[in-house]
C-alpha positions, 0 to 999 in steps of 0.5 A, spaced: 482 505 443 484 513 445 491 515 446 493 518 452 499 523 453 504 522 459 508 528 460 513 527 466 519 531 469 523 528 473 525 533 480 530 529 483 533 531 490 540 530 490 542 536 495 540 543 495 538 544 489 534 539 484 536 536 478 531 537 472 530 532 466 524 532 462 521 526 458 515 524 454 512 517 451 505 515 451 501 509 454 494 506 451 489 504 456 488 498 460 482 493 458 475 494 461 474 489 467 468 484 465 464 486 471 464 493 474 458 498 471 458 503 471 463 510 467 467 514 471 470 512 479 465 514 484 461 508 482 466 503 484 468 506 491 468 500 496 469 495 491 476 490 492 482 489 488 486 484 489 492 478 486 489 473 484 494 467 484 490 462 482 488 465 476 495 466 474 496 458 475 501 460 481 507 459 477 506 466 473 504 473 475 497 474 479 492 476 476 489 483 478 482 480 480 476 484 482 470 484 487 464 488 490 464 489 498 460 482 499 465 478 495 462 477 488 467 476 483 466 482 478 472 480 474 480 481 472 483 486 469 491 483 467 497 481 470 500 485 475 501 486 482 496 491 486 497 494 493 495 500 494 489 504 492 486 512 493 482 517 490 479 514 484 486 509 482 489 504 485 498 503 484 501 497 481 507 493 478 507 488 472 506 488 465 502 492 461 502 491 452 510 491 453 511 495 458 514 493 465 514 498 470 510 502 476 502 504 473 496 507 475 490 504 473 483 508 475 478 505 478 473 502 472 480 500 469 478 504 463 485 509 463 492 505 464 499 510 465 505 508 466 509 512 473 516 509 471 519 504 467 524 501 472 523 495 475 529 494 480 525 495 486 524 491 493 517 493 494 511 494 491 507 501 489 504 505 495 499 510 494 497 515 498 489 515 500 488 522 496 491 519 489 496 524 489 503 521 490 506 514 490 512 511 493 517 505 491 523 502 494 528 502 490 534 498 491 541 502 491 546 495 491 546 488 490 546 487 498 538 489 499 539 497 500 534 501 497 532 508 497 525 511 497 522 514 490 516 518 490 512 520 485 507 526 485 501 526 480 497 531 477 491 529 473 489 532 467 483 532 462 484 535 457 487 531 453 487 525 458 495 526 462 498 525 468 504 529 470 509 526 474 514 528 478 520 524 480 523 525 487 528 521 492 527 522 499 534 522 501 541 519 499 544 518 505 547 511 504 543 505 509 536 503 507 529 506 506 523 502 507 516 500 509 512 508 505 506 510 508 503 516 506 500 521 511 491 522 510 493 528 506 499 525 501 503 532 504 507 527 508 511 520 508 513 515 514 518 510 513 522 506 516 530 509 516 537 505 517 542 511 518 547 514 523 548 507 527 541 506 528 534 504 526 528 508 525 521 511 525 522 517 520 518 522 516 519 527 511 515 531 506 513 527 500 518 531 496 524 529 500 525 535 504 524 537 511 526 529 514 526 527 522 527 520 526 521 521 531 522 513 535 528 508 534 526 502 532 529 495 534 527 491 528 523 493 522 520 486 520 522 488 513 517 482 511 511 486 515 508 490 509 503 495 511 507 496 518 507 503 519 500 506 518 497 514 520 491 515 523 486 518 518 487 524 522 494 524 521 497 525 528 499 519 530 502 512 527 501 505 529 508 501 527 511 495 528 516 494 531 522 488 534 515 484 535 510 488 537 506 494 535 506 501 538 503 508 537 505 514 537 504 521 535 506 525 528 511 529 532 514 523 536 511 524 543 507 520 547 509 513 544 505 506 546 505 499 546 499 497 543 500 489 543 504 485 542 503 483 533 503 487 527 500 489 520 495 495 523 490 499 520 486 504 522 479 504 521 476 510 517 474 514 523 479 514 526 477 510 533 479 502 532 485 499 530 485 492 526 492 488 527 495 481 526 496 480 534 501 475 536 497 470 536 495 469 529 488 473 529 486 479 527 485 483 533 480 490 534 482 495 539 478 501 541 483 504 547 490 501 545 489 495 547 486 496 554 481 491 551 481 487 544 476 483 540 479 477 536 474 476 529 478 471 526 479 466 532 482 460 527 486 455 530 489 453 523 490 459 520 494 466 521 491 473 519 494 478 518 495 485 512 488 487 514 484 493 511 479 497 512 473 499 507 471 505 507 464 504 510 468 501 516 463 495 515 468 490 513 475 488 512 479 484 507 486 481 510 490 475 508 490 468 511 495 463 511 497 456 515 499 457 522 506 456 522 508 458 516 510 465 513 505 468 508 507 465 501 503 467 494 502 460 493 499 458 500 495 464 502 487 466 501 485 473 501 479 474 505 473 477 506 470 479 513 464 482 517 466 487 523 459 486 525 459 479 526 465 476 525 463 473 518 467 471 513 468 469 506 475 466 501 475 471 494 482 468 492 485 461 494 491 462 493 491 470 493 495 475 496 493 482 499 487 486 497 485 494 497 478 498 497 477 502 492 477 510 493 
């Protein structure tokens, strides 16, 4: 088992110059999962990572289980808590050896750095789709403010290093929530509550350069994965008071998809998949000119959909219609986009990501 270095320097953004402090530990490498083949990342695009609560005997915490893009489960990886994915890693939150934190674990599961050890968060790790950065939300109080936290990553492999830098977006008292990084990591979207209002706000993924681009009613703080750019980077489908709307990156031209929630965009750019009002899972490729529901379940709600890469299939979780998701009564699932065709991975389990 190789040691590896994790050198981190942390730029915090308090007002007009940064903070710098500097630091260094080390990490060992996470176990290697019972099934995926081969060395190095590429081999393991378009395959699923997911909490597998079951596994975990729904008392403790889910377990991070694999799959390949037709449901096959290839394994688990260890205890811990996964959201989100891109180039080559996937972002986490549990325990590792002793540590507990923010980690980044590559795709094979061969390499395991800790970003950061605080654990005071109200959200899960959000990665952007290019690796380079992750978000947290980090509580500010005991009364459920937070703030968001990024860090940006710069690999090495020479000895095998992560460089990290630390980041906060914005110390204006209120609540930052909800991270989506723009396609390119350059960029981060978030919903904002600040100056007497609520709002759609983007920013640069260092802090700077903050904008209010649409006013929010009501976030739907529960609605992970609510706010979701297009793989373009123009535009934005989010959720709001109920309903999910889109609008451009730069605030103009906002519309009223549908009533729901939870979008994703598929790769190119053309369909969006949502949590409709209905409970079902709802494509649209013209803003809800005209949709097609490919869950159509009566006794289930499903939502929290995401693409795979090929935009041949979407994983999304399931729960009884009626109720709020909860880890101990929700299925991830696997569904056909072609023929509406679906498959259980985990039941209980909660939300998946493809591999990148």
């Amino acid at each position: 088992m190789k040691n590896q270095r994790l050198l981190l320097s942390f730029a915090v953004l308090l007002a007009a110059a940064p903070v710098l402090l500097s630091l260094s530990g080390c990490s060992d490498k996470v176990g290697t999962p019972t099934g995926p083949g081969t060395t190095g990342t590429a081999g393991y695009m378009g395959r699923l990572v997911y909490n597998d609560v079951d596994h975990a005997q729904q008392s403790a915490s889910p377990i991070i289980a694999y799959s390949d893009s037709n449901g096959s489960n290839l394994g688990s990886l260890g205890a811990g808590f996964v959201w989100s994915s891109g180039s080559g890693w996937f972002a986490w939150m549990g325990t590792h050896g002793k540590d507990t934190g923010t980690f980044i674990t590559n795709n094979s599961g061969t390499e395991t750095f800790q970003v950061d050890t605080a654990t005071w968060y109200k959200g899960y790790p959000i990665m952007s789709l290019d690796g380079s950065h992750v978000a947290v939300m980090e509580r500010t109080d005991y009364y459920g403010n937070a703030r968001l936290v990024v860090f940006s990553l710069t690999y090495l492999s020479n000895p095998d290093t992560v460089i990290v830098h630390r980041y906060i977006i914005s110390n204006s008292p209120g609540h930052e929530t909800l991270p989506c990084f723009s396609p390119d990591g350059s960029r981060i979207a978030f919903y904002d509550s600040v100056d007497g209002g609520q709002w759609l706000s983007i920013a640069n993924s260092d802090g700077s350069v903050a904008n209010k681009i649409a006013t929010i009613s009501e976030w739907g703080e529960d609605y992970a994965g609510a706010i979701d750019w297009s793989p373009t980077g123009d535009k934005l489908a989010f959720f709001d008071n109920g309903k999910l709307d889109v609008v451009n990156a730069d605030g103009s031209g906002r519309v009223t998809v549908d009533s729901g929630g939870m979008a994703s965009w598929s790769p190119d750019g053309k369909t969006l998949a949502y949590l409709s009002g209905e409970g079902d899972i709802f494509l649209t490729s013209d803003l809800g000119k005209t949709k097609r529901n490919i869950t159509n379940t009566n006794q289930l709600f499903e939502g929290y959909p995401r693409w795979s890469p090929d935009g041949k299939k979407i994983a999304c979780v399931s729960w009884p219609a009626g109720t709020d998701p909860d880890f101990t009564t929700t299925s991830v699932k696997l569904i056909d986009v072609a023929t509406g065709a679906s498959k259980i991975l985990a039941t209980p389990g909660y939300v998946a990501t493809w591999l990148r």
